[in-house]
C-alpha positions in Angstrom: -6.7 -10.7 25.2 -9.3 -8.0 26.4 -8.8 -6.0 29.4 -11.0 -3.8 31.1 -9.6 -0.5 33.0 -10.8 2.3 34.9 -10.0 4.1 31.9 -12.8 2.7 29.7 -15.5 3.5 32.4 -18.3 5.4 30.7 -19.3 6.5 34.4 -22.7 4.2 34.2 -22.2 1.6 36.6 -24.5 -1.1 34.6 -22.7 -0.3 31.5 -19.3 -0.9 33.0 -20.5 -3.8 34.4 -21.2 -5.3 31.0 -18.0 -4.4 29.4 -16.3 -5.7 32.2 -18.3 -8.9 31.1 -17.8 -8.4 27.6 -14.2 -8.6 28.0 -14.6 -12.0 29.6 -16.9 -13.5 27.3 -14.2 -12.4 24.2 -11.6 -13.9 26.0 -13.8 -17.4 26.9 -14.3 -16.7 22.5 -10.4 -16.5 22.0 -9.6 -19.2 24.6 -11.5 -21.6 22.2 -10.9 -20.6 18.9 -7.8 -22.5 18.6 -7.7 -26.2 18.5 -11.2 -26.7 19.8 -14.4 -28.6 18.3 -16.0 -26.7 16.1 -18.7 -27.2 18.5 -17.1 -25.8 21.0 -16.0 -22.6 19.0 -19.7 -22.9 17.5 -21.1 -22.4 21.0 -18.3 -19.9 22.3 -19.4 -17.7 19.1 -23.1 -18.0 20.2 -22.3 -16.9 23.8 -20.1 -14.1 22.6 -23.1 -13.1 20.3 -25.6 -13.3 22.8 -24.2 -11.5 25.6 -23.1 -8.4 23.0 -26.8 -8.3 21.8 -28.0 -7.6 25.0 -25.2 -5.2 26.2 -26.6 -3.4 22.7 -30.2 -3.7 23.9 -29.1 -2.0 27.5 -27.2 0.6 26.3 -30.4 1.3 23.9 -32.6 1.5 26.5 -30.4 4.3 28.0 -30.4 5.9 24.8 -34.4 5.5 24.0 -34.9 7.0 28.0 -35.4 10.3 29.6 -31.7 10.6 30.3 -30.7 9.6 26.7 -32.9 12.3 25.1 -29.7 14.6 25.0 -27.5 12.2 23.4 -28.1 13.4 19.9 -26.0 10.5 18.4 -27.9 7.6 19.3 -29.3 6.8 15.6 -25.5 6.6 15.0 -24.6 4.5 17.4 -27.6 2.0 17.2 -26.3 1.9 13.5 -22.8 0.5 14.4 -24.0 -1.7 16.7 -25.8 -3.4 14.1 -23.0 -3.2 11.6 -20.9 -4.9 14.4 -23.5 -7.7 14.9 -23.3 -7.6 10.9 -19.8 -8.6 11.0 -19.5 -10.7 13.9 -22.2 -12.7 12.0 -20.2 -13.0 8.9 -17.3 -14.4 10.7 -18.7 -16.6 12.2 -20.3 -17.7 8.7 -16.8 -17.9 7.5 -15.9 -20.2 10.9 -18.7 -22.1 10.2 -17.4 -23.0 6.2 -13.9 -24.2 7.9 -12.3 -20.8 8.3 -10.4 -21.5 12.0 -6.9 -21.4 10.6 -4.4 -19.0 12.5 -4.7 -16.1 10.4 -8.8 -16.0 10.9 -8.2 -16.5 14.5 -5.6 -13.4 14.4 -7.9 -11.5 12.4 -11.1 -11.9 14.7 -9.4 -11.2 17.7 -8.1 -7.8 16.9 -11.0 -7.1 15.0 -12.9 -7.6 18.4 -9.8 -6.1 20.6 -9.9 -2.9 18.6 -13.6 -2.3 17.8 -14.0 -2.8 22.1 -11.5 0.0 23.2 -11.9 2.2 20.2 -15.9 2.0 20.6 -16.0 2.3 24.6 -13.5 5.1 24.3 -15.6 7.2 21.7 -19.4 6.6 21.2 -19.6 4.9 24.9 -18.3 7.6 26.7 -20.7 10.3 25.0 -23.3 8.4 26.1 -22.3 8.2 29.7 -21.4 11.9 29.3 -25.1 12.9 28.0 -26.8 10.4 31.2 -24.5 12.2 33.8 -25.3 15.3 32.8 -28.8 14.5 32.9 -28.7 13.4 36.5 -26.4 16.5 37.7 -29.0 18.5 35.6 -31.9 16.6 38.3 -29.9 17.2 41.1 -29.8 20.8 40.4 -33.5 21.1 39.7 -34.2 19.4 43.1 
């Protein structure tokens, strides 16, 4: 189960708000993984997909603005949210070809559980870093 803390704020309040979401929507994903329809875990997966694709997209936008212009490792971190969309996608291929036993369910979860915490903790918080250095640096040209 994901859990979001104060300790995995990146100090951008819409950014929080999404991982706060993105915890959620995992958790709705785990919740139906076992025993469900594979309709059900179909549309979970799609959800789950759809809501991290556009948390990507935000945090993009940050990146591709004014603010993000410091943050010299956005090519970087565009490049593993792709490779995690990449691999999302292929688990879900294996789901889809009858892969819901309880070692793929296992395997999907901490793959999710650990890529969240490890991810916010390192190339998230750079970026908040870089945009709230940029606004202190405003503040100070004001």
């Amino acid at each position: 189960m994901l859990k979001w803390s104060p300790d995995l704020s990146v100090g951008v309040p819409e950014i929080d708000d999404q991982h706060k979401l993105l915890a959620d929507r995992a958790n709705l994903l785990f919740e139906k993984l076992p025993g469900s329809s594979p309709e059900l875990v179909l549309d979970a997966f799609s959800f789950f997909e759809s809501f991290i694709a556009t948390h990507f997209e935000t945090e993009a936008s940050y990146m591709d603005s004014p603010a993000g212009a410091a943050y010299k490792n956005a090519p970087s971190h565009k490049a593993i949210h792709e490779r995690f969309l990449n691999e999302f996608r292929e688990y879900r291929q294996e789901m889809e070809q009858g892969a819901t036993d309880q070692y793929f369910v296992f395997e999907l979860t901490r793959w999710i559980t650990d890529w969240y915490t490890e991810h916010i903790n390192t190339v998230d918080k750079e970026l908040g870093e870089a945009l709230r250095a940029f606004e202190t640096s405003k503040k100070r040209q004001r």
